[in-house]
N, C-alpha and C positions, 0 to 999 in steps of 0.2 A: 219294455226294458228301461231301465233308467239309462237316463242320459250319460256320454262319455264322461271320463273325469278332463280338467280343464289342460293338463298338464298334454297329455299329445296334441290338441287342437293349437295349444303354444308354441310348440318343436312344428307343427306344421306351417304354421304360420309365419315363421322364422326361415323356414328353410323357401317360401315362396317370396320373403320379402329380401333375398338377398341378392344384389346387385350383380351384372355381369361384370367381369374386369373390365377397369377402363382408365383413363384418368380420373372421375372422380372419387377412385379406391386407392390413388397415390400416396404415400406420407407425404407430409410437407418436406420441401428440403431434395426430396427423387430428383433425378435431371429429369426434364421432359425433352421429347424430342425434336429440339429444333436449333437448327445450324448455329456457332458459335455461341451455344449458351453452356454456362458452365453452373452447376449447381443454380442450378435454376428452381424456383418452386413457384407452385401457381397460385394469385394472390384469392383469399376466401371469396370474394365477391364472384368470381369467375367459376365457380365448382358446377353449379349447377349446368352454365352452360357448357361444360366441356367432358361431362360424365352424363350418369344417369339422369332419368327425369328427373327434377324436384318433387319433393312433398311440399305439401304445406306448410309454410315457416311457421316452427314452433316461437315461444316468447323467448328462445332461448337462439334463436340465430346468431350469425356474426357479427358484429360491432361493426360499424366502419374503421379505418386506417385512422389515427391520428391527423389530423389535420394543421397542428399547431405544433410548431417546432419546440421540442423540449430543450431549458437553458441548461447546460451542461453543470453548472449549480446546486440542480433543484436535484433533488432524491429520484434514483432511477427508478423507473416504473416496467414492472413486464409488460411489452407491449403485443405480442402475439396472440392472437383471438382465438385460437384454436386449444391454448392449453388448458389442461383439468386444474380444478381448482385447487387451489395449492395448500388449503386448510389437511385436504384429504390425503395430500401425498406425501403429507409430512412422517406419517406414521406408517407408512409402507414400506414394507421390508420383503424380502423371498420367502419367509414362513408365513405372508399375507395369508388369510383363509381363501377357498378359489371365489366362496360367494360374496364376499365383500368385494375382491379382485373381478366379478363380471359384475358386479353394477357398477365401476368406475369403466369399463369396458366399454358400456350400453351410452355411458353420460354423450354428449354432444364434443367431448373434445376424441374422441374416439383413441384408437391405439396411439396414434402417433403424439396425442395431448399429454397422455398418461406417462409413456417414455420421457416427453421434453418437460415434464413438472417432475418427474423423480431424477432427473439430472441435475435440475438446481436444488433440489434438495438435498441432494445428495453433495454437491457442492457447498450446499452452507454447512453440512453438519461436517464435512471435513473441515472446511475452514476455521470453524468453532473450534476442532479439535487440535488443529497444529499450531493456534493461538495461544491456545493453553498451556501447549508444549513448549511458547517458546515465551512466556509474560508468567508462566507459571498460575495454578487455581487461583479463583481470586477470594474461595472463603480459607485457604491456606496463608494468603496472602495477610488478610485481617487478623489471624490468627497470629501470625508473625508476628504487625504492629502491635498487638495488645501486651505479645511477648518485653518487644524491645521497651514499652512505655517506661520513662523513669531509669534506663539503665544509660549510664556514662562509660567513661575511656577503662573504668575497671573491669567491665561487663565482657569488655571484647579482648583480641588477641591479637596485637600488631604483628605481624612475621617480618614487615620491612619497615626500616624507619623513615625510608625513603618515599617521596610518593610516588605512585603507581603511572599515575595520569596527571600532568598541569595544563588546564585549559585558559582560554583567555580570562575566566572570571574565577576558578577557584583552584585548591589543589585535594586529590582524589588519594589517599590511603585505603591498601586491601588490609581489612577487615574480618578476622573470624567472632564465629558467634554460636554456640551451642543452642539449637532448635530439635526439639524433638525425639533425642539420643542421635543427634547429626550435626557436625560441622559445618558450616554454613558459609558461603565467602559473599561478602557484604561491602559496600564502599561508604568510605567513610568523608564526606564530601564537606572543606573547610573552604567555604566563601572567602574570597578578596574583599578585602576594604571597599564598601559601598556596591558590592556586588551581589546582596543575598537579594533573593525574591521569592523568601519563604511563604510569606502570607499567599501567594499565589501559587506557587506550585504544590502547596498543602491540597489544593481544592480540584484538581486537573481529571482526576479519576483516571483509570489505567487504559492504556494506548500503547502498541509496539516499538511507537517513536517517540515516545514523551520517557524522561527520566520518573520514575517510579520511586517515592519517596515513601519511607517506611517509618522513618523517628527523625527523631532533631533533640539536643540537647545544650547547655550550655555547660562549659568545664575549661578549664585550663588543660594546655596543651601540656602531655606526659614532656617529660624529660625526653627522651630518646628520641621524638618524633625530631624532622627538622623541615621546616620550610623557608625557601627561599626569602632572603632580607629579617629572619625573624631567629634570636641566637639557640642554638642547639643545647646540646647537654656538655659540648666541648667548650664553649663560651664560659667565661667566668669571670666576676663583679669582684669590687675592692677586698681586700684581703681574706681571696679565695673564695669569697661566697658566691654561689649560683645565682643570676638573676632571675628574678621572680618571672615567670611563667605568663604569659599572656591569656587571658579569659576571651573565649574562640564558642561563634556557634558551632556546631557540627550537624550536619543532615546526614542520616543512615538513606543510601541507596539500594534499591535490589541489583544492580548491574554493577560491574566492575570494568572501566573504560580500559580498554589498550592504550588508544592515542585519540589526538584527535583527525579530524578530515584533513587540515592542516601538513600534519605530520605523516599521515597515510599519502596524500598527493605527492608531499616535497622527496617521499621513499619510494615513490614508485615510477620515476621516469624510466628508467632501465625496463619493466614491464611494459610500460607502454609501447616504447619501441620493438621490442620481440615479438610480445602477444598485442597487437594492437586493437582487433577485433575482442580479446578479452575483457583487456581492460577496461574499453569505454562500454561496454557491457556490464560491466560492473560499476561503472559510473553514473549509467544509466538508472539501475537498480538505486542505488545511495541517496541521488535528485529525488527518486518517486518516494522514497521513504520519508526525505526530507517532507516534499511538497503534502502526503498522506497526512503527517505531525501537525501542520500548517493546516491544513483545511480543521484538523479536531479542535486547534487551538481557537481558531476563528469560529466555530462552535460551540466557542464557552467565552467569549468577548476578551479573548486574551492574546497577546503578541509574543514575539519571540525579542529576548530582550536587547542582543545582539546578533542580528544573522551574517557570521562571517565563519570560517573553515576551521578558526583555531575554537569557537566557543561547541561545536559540531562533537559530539560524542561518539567513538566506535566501539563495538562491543563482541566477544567472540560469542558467536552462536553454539548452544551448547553441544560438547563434542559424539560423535554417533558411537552406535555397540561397537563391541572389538571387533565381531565382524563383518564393522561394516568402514574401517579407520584408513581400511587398504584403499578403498575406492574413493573418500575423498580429496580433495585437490589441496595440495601444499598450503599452507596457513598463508602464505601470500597471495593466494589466489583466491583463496573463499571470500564467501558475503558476510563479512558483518554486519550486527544491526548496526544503526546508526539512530542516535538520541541527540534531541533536543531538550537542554537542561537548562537555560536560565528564562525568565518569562517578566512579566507586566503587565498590568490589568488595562485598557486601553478605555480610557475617562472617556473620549469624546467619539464621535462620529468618523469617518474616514476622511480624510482631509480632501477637501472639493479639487480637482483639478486646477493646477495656475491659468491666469489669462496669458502666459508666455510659457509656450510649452519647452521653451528653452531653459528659462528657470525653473519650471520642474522638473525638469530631468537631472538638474545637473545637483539642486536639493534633496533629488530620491536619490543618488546617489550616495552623496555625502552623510547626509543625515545619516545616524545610529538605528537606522531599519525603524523607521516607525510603522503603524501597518500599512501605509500605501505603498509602502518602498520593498514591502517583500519578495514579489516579482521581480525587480531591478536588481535586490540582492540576488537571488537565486539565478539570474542571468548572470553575471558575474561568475557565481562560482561554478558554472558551467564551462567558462573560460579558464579558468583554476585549475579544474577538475584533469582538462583536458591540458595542460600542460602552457596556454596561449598565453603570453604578459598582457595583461589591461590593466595600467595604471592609470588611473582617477586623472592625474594634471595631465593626460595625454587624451582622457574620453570625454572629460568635461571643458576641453577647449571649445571656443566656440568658432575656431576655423576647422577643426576635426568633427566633419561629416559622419565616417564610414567607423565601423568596429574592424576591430582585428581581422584580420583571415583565418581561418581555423582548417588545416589540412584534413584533406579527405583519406584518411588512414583505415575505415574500416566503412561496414553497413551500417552503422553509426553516426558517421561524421557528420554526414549531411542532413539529417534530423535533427543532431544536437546543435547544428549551427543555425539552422531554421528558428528553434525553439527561441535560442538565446538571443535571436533578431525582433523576434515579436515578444521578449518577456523586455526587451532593452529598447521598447520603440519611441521614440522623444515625444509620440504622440498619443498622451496617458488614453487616451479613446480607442487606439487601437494597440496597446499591448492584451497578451492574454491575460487570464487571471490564474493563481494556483491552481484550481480545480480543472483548467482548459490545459495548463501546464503540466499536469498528473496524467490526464488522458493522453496528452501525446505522446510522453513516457512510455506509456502503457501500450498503447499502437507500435511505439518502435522497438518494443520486446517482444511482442506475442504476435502482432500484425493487426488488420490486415497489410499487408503491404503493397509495395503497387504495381507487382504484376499480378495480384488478385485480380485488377482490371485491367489486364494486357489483352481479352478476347471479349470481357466483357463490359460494358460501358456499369458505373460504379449506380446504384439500384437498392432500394429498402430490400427487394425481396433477395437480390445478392447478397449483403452482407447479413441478413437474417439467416440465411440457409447457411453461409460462412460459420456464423456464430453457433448452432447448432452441432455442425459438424467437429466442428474444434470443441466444442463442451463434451463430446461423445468422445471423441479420442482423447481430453484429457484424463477422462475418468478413467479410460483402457489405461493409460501410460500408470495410473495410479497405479491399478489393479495388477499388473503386469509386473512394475518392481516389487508391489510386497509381495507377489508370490513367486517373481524367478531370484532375484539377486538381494531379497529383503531389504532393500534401502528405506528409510523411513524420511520424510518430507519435512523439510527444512523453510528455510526461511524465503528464500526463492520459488519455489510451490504454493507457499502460502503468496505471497504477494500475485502468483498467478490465479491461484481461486479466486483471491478478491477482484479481479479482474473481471473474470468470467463470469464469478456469481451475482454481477451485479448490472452488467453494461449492456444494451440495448443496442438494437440495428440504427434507430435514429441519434444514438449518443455515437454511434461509429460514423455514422455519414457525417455529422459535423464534425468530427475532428477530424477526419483522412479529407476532407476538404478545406480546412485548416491545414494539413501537413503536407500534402501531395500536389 
């Protein structure tokens, strides 16, 4: 008789090489059972001995653990050894075919790999998506500028003569613009005297926090418009003639500012006191967008020209379906973005720390935000933010030790006063940097927190199993509003993907030992 065919002696051999339950048949991430541990999982190195027998280690075994601390700086890396290759799960979806789906099965990251690599993928491709949603496409976007190229103050449609927004360096006009058979609302951005940083912000490419420049032209300003110190269309010159017109760059922006941080803080004390847990919540948010700005700027060798609260841009987030207008929070309560719009190319190197860490501190204050002093700024308007006076000839004395006291008003307080202690510390060696500044933002909105460690002592393999399980319920939470209450994901959402989609168990142990 001829020999079987190969295909049952497979299924047999399958069915004999399949392990008893035990621990080494855990996901990562299971509790195991042992007294006060809480989401526990067991590290790869230990599988063999706490399950079935080993095989033979293929070339494809575990990695060891990291051995060298990653600087919170550097680009996050995945660091679990268990997951499927991420080439492969980029392109998995639920109509995956089943035989492509069991040989990512069979691979070496087995079920629980394949789960935790379509979670982050799943994670970047939303975050990609509510990006777009809220910066708008960006080959729409080109299309735009090719649009606006060459068109001046005739092209557009001023509705107010007034400006919209005056920041510390320019004054902002709303703007219409016919794109596409659609009206379009556009800002129309008129630099202060010695305040334009055109050449630089031409080149910035597009960011959530960065001001998105779309045209620039030069033109005299219409009649009707009126800017402070500069004569309107009411003014009039020797017998009765209109004075001649001022020749004015103008930058076309995509955003249209409300106000600025400025005027959002000096409006919202009465808030603060009611909802006090909201508001610094929402202050919270505003810092990490800032500091987000700051890290892409410092990725293209460029500064922020002024960092202070009035030069700070705020912007209404685009408004949701009709039904969905019921469910959000009063226009005083919502997130706006928040933009950074004036810039400078930074010629030299980071200015070396002083031999008197007393004159440095009190020059990074002073100073007009060069880039070492952006920390310092950002410490400051933490203090702003949060309602506390720190003025300069009271912090740069040099009999005044201590910073302000900042009241403990919400789960809040006491993070934001930590931060602003180590972004303000006289000892440029041990303040944080932006980047370390962003991460604890980001800890003190999403966690972990610190009764994560109230049973168990703080642990890579804790805050791994932490970070799983939170990327698993974020996705539910996704999944759950668009399909009970249709809410669509906003600005705040996205700021948490980005979180999630990107931070590691050792990027978390440095900073909750930093904060905690």
């Amino acid at each position: 008789d001829p020999p079987p065919p190969p295909l049952p002696k497979k299924q047999l051999q399958r069915a004999e090489s399949l392990p008893e339950p035990g621990p080494s048949h855990r996901c990562r991430g299971d509790p195991e059972p042992r007294a006060g541990s809480v989401l526990y999982s067991i590290p790869p190195a230990r599988r063999h001995e706490e399950g079935a027998p080993p095989r033979d280690s293929p070339s494809w075994g575990p990695k060891k653990p990291l051995t060298k601390s990653q600087s919170l700086g550097e680009p996050l890396a995945r660091s679990s050894p268990q997951r499927a290759p991420s080439a492969s799960l980029k392109e998995l979806t639920f109509g995956t075919a089943d035989g492509e789906l069991g040989q990512l099965l069979e691979s070496p990251a087995g079920v629980c790999g394949v789960i935790l690599g379509c979670q982050e993928a799943a994670l970047a491709r939303l975050s990609a998506h509510m990006q777009e949603e809220l910066v708008g496409p960006e080959e729409r976007q080109q299309l735009l500028e090719a649009e606006l190229a060459g068109k001046r103050w005739a092209a557009l449609a001023v509705p107010d003569p007034r400006p919209c927004c005056q920041s510390g360096d320019a004054w902002y006009f709303r703007v219409g613009f016919t794109f596409e058979h659609r009206q379009l609302q556009l800002a129309a951005k008129v630099p202060k005297p010695c305040c334009s940083s055109l050449g630089v912000q031409s080149s910035l490419g597009t960011h959530c926090s960065i001001q998105r420049l779309l045209g620039r032209f030069t033109d005299r300003l219409p009649r009707e418009l009126v800017l402070p110190g500069i004569p309107g269309k009411q003014s009039q010159g020797p017998a009765g003639e209109e004075p001649a017109r001022p020749v004015l760059q103008v930058l076309l922006c995509a955003e249209v500012p409300q106000q600025t941080l400025a005027d959002f803080v000096k409006g919202s004390r009465a808030l603060h006191r009611t909802s006090p847990g909201h508001y610094e919540r929402l202050g919270c948010l505003l810092l990490l967008q800032l500091c987000m700005g700051l890290e892409h700027l410092r990725g293209q060798n460029v500064a922020q020209g002024d960092l202070c609260a009035e030069n700070l841009l705020l912007v209404q987030c685009p408004s949701p379906p009709q039904s969905q207008q019921g469910q959000k929070e009063p226009l005083g309560l919502s997130l706006p973005r928040l933009l950074i719009s004036s810039f400078f190319k930074v010629q030299e190197k980071q200015r070396p720390c002083s031999s008197s860490q007393e004159q440095d501190w009190t020059l990074g204050l002073a100073a007009p935000s060069p880039p070492a002093a952006a920390e310092l700024s950002v410490g400051r308007l933490i203090y702003q933010i949060l309602h506390v006076d720190i003025l300069l000839e009271n912090i740069l004395g040099f009999r005044s030790k201590r910073l302000p006291e900042i009241p403990s008003l919400s789960i809040y307080s006491a993070g934001l006063k930590r931060l602003a202690t180590l972004l303000l510390h006289r000892d440029p060696h041990r303040r944080v940097s932006i980047e370390q500044a962003r991460g604890i933002l980001q800890v003190l909105l999403w966690g972990p927190r610190q009764e994560l460690f109230a049973r168990s002592s703080r642990s890579l393999a804790l805050l791994r199993s932490w970070l799983e399980v939170k990327r698993a319920l974020l996705l539910l939470r996704f999944a759950e509003n668009s399909a009970g209450a249709g809410v669509s994901p906003g600005l705040e959402e996205w700021l948490c993907c980005q979180y999630f989609q990107g931070v590691t168990e050792h990027t978390l142990d440095q900073l909750t030992q930093v904060l905690y």
